[in-house]
ZAMARGU-4260 file (C-alpha; in steps of 0.2 Angstrom, whole numbers, plus 5000, padded with zeros to 4 digits):
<rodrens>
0) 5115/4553/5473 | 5104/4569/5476 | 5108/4585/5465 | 5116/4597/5473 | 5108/4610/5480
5) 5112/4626/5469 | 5101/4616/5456 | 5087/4614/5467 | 5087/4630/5468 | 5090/4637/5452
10) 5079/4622/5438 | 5061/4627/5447 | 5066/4648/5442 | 5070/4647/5427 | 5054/4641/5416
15) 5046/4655/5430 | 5062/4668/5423 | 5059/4664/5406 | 5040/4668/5406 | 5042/4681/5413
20) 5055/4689/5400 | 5043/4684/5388 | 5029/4690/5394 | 5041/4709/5397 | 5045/4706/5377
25) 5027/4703/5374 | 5022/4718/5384 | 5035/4730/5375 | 5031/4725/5359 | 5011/4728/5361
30) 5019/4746/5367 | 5029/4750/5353 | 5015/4745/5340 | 5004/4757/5350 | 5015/4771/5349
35) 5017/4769/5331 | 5000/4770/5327 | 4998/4783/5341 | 5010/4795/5331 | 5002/4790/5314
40) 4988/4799/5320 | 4992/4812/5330 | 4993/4824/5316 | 4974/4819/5312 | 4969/4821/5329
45) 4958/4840/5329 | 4950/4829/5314 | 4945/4815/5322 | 4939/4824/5336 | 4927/4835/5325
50) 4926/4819/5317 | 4918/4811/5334 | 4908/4825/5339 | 4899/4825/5321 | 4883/4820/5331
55) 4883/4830/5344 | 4886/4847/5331 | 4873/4841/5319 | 4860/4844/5334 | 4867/4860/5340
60) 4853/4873/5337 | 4861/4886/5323 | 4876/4895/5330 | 4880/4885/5345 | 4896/4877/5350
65) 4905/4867/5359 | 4919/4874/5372 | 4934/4872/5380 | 4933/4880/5399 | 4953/4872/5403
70) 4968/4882/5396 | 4975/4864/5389 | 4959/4856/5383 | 4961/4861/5366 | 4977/4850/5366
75) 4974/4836/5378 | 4956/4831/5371 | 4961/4827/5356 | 4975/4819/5360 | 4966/4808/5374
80) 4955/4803/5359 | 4970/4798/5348 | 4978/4790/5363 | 4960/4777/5367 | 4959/4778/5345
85) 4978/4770/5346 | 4973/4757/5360 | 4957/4753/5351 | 4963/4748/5334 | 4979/4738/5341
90) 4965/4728/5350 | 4970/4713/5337 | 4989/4713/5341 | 4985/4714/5359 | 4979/4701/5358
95) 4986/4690/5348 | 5002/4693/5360 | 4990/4686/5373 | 4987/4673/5362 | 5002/4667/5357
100) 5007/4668/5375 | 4992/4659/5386 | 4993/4646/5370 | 5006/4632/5374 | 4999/4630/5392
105) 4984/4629/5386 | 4975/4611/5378 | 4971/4607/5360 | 4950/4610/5361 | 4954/4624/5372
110) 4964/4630/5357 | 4950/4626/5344 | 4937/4637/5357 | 4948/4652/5361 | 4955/4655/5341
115) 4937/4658/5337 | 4932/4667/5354 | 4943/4679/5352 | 4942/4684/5334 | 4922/4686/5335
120) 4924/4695/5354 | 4936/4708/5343 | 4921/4710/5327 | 4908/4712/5340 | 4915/4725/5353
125) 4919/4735/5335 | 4901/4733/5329 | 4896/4738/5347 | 4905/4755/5345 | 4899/4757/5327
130) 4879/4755/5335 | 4883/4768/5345 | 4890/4782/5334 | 4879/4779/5321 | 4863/4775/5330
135) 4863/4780/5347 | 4872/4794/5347 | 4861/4803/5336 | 4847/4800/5346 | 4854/4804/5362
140) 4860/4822/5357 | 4844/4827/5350 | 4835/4821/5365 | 4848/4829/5376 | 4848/4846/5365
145) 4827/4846/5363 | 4825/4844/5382 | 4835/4860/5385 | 4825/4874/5393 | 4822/4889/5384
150) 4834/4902/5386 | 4847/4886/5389 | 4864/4889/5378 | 4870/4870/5374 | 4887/4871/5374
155) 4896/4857/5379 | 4915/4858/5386 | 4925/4845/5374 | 4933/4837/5391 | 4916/4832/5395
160) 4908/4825/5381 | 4924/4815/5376 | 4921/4806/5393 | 4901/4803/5389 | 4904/4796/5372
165) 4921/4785/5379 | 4908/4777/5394 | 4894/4773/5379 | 4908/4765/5367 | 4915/4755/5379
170) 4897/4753/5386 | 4887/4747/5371 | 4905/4738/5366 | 4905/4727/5381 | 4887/4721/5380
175) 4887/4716/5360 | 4898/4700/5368 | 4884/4693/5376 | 4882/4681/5361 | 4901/4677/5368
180) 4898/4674/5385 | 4884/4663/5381 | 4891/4650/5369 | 4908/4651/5382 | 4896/4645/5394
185) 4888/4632/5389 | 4903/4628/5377 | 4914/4625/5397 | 4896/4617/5402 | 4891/4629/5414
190) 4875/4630/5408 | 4863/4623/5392 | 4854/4629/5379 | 4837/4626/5389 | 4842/4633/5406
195) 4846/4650/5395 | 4829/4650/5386 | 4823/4647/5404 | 4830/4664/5412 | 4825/4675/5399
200) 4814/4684/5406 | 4825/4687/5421 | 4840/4694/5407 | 4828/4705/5400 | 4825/4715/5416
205) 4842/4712/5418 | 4847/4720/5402 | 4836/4737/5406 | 4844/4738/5423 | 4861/4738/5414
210) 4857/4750/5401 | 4851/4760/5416 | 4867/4760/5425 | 4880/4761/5411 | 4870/4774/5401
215) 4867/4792/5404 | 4849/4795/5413 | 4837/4795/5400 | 4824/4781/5393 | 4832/4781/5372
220) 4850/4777/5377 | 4842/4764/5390 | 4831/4756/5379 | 4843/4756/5365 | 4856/4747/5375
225) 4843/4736/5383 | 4836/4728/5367 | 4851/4724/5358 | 4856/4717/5374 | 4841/4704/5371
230) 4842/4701/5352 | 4861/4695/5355 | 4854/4684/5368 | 4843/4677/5359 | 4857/4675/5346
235) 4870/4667/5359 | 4856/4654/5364 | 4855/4650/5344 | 4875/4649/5341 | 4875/4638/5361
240) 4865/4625/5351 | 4879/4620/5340 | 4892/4619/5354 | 4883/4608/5363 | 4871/4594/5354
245) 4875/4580/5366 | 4869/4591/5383 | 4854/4593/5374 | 4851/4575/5370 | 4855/4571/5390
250) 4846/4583/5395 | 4830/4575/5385 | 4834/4559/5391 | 4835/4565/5409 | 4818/4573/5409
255) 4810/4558/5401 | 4819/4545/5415 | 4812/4557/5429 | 4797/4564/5422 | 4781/4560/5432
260) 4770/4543/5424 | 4753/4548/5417 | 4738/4538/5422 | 4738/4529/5407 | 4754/4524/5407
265) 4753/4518/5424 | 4736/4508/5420 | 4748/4500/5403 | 4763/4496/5418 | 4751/4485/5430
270) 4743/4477/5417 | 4761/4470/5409 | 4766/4468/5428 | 4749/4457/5432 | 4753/4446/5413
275) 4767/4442/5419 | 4765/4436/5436 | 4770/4417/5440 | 4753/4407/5442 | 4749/4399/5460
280) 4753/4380/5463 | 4740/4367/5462 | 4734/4362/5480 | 4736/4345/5487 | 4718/4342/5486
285) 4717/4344/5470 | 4733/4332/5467 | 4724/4319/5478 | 4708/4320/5469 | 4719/4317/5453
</rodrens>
């Protein structure tokens, strides 16, 4: 006897409904976390904006400033900041509502792999924005202030450089997860240690041109994007190691099955191929004489 047709229709919607209204509850409460935290800080926010431009204001030659050239700059900057500040630091929860709900459709080594991928993507991109205040910023504003021609007021409208600082977090952010990617891919056996070691030199270049593009036009934030680029490369290939022991041992065999025979080992197979050759038969002269 066939069901009728109302539950044909209805049994395939509703696991589809029910994600879906989880994934709105999700959603909401990712909101509502962020909004908290958004108005925990909004009453710090002129302070964390003079906090952020620190760098930029310890390389101002004595008695310049920065500006606001829009009526509601001194208002929406800051609270731009506050608003990306809020997103950043509820990067965890986010998450985790991913987490919990991507995980039952997912299996139990693809659970073992992402609990850890995640957690050491989040340290990393907070690391990568930490570089970048402390280190790079720095050295970018005084290149940027010491190359100024002479007569040149540096005063830079907070809009503005709210913008250039967002692009080089989320820039130098983004690349400390190479050591991420790498180990992912060799971890889903896209790749192996060896073939990474092998395209070094083409990541390297690779790097520079990155740091080229994501990075204002100068050679220090270039460079100093470019070579952590490298050094958490070389770092991915060393964690990639441990993910994937038994593609290396393969990968050994299979180069030693196809590798080319060197001359001696040739001369060592024909001699074992010629001692063990069957000897001729006697001929029937021989058998006559006998």
């Amino acid at each position: 006897m066939s069901p009728p047709r109302n539950v044909k229709k209805t049994d395939p919607e509703r696991p589809f409904l029910s994600h879906l209204v989880e994934l709105r509850d999700r959603l909401l409460r990712v909101l509502l976390v962020v909004g908290i935290v958004l108005v925990a800080l909004l009453p710090f926010a002129n302070t964390l904006y003079t906090l952020l431009a620190t760098p930029l204001l310890n390389s101002l030659p004595e008695g310049h400033t920065m500006v606001a050239i829009d009526v509601a700059s001194p208002f929406l900057a800051p609270f731009k900041l506050t608003l990306l500040l809020a997103l950043t630091v509820t990067v965890p929860y986010t998450l985790y509502q991913v987490w919990a709900f991507a995980a039952p459709g997912l299996y139990g080594h693809e659970k073992r792999l992402a609990g850890p991928v995640l957690l050491s993507s989040v340290v990393l991109f907070y690391l990568g924005m930490v570089f970048a205040y402390f280190v790079v910023f720095p050295l970018v504003f005084g290149f940027f202030v010491s190359t100024a021609p002479e007569g040149v007021a540096v005063m830079t409208d907070i809009n503005r450089f709210l913008d250039f600082v967002v692009k080089l977090f989320l820039a130098f952010g983004v690349a400390f997860e190479v050591p991420i990617i790498t180990v992912a891919m060799v971890a889903m056996g896209i790749t192996t240690p060896k073939r990474l070691r092998e395209v070094r030199p083409y990541v390297i270049v690779a790097a520079f041109v990155i740091g080229m593009l994501l990075t204002p036009p100068d050679v220090i934030s270039q460079t100093l994007l470019a070579i952590p680029v490298w050094l958490l490369y070389e770092i991915g290939i060393l964690f990639s190691k441990m993910v994937a022991p038994k593609q290396d041992e393969a990968e050994a065999e299979e180069e030693t099955r196809f590798r080319p025979m060197t001359e001696e080992e040739m001369d060592t197979e024909l001699d074992a191929m010629e001692s063990t050759e069957t000897p001729e038969p006697a001929s029937p002269d021989k058998k006559t004489d006998e």
